[in-house]
C-alpha positions in Angstrom: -84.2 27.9 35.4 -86.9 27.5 32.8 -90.3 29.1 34.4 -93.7 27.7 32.4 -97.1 29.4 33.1 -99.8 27.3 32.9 -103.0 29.3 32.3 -106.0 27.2 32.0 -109.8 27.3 31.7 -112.4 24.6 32.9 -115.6 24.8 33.6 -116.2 21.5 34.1 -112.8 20.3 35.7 -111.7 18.1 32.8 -109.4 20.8 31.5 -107.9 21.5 35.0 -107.4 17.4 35.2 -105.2 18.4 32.1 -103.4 21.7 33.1 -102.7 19.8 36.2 -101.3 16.7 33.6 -99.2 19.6 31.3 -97.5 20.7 35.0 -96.5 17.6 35.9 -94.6 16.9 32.6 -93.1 20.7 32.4 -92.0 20.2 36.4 -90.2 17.0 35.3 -87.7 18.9 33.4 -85.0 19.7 36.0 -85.0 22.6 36.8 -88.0 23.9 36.0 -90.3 26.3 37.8 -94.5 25.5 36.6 -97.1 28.4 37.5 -100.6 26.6 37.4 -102.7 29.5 36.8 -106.7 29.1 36.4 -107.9 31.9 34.0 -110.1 33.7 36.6 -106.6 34.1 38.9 -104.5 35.1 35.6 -105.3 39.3 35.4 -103.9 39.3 39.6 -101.1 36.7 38.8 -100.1 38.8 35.3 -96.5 39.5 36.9 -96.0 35.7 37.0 -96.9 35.0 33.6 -94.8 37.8 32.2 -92.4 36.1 34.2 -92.9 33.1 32.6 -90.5 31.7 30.0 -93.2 30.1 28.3 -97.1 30.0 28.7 -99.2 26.9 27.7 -102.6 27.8 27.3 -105.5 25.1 28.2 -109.5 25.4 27.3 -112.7 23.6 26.8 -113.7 23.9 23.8 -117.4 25.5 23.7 -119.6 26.0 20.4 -116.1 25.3 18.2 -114.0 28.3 19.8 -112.3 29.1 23.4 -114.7 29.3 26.5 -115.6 32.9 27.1 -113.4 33.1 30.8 -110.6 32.3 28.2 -111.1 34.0 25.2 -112.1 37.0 28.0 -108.5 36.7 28.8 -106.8 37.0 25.7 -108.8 39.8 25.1 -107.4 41.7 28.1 -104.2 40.9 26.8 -103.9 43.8 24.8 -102.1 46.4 26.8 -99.0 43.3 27.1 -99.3 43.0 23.3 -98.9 46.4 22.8 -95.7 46.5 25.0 -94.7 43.4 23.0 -94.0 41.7 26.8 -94.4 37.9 25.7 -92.3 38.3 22.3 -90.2 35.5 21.9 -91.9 33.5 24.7 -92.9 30.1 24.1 -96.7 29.1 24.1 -97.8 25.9 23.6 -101.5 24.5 23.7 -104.2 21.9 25.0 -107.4 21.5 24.3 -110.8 19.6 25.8 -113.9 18.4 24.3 -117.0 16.5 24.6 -117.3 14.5 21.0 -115.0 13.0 19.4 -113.9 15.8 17.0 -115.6 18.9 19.0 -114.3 21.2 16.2 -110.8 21.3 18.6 -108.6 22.2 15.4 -110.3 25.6 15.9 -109.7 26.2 19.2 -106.3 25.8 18.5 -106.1 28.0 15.2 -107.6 30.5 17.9 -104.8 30.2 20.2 -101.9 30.0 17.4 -103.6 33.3 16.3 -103.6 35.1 19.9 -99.4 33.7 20.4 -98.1 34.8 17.0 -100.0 38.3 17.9 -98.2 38.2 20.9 -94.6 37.5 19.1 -94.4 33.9 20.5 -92.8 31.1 19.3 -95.6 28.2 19.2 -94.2 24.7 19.9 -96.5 21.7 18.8 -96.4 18.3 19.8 -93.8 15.9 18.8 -96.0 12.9 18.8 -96.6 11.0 15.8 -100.7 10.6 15.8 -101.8 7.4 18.0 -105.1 5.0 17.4 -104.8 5.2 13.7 -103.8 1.4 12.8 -105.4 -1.9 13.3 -102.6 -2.6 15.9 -103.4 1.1 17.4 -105.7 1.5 20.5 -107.4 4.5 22.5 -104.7 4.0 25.1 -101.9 5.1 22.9 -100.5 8.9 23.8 -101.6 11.4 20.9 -104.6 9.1 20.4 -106.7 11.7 18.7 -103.6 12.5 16.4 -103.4 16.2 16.5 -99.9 18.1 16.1 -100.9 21.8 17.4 -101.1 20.5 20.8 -102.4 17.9 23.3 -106.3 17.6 22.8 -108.6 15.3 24.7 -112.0 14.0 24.6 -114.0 13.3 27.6 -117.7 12.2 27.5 -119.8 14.9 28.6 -122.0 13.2 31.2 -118.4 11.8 32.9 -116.8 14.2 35.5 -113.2 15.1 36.1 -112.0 11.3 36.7 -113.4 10.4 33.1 -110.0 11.9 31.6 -108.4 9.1 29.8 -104.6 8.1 31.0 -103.6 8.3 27.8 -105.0 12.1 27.3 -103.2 13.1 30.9 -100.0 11.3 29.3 -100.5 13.3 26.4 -100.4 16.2 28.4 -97.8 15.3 30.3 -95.6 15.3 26.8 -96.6 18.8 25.9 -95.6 20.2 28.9 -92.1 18.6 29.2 -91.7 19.3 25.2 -92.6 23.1 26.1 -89.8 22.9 29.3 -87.3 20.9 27.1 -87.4 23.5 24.8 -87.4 26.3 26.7 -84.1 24.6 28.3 -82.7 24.4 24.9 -83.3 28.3 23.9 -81.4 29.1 26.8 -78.4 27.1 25.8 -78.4 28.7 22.2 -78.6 32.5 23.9 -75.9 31.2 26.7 
């Protein structure tokens, strides 16, 4: 049974709309067991995510990095990376921001970083990039057309609600691709 750890940041509660979205896709992989963990519960829940099969990470980005509560996180991380506990997990991101760009390519550079540290295989999304034609719109999935993981932009003066469908559905693909694949590893290793 594939077990995903969703660890997540959000200040605000537009990147908990979207952990919430990247559970609901990993859960609808049969079989699969999701841990929806906000960052300030991850250091008491660490035996569940070293449990975990794979961990998809989820932040706000702030200033052009991680939030602090996250990047506080990965920081405390370093005892696990020394033990080399998550090598060969899977880790996966998604990413939030205000504007339209919201620097999010180095949020996720920043998490790519912290999982190959760990040993972890990153998985990306398999989405070709949405909203980029004339016959394109801001309702198709992977509308902001990035590849190292869901991103989504929400206005900043919007709450939770604001979170376009097709940002949740985005989501939604990142965690089943993350399950999927974590279904598929254990087929090779059976």
């Amino acid at each position: 049974m594939p077990r995903v750890a969703v660890v997540y940041h959000s200040g605000y509660g537009h990147t908990k709309v979207l952990a919430e979205s990247v559970a609901k896709g990993a859960a609808a992989v049969a079989g699969t067991k999701v841990a929806l963990i906000p960052v300030d519960e991850a250091q008491g829940r660490i035996d569940e995510i070293n449990a975990a099969d794979a961990v998809i990470f989820g932040s706000p980005t702030y200033m052009g990095r991680a939030s602090a509560a996250m990047k506080g996180f990965m920081e405390a991380t370093s005892k696990i990376w020394m033990e080399q506990k998550w090598k060969d997990k899977i880790a996966a991101a998604f990413v939030n921001s205000g504007s339209q760009n919201g620097d999010r390519q180095t949020v996720f550079q920043q998490f790519i970083t912290f999982a190959l540290q760990h040993a972890m295989i990153w998985v990306g999304l398999d989405l070709l990039p949405g909203n980029n034609s004339s016959k394109g719109s801001v309702d198709d999935l992977n509308r902001l057309g990035v590849s190292a993981g869901a991103a989504a932009q929400t206005n900043v003066d919007e709450g939770p609600d604001a979170v376009t469908t097709s940002d949740r559905k985005t989501a939604e693909r990142l965690g089943a691709r993350v399950a999927e694949t974590v279904a598929k590893l254990a087929l090779v290793a059976a």
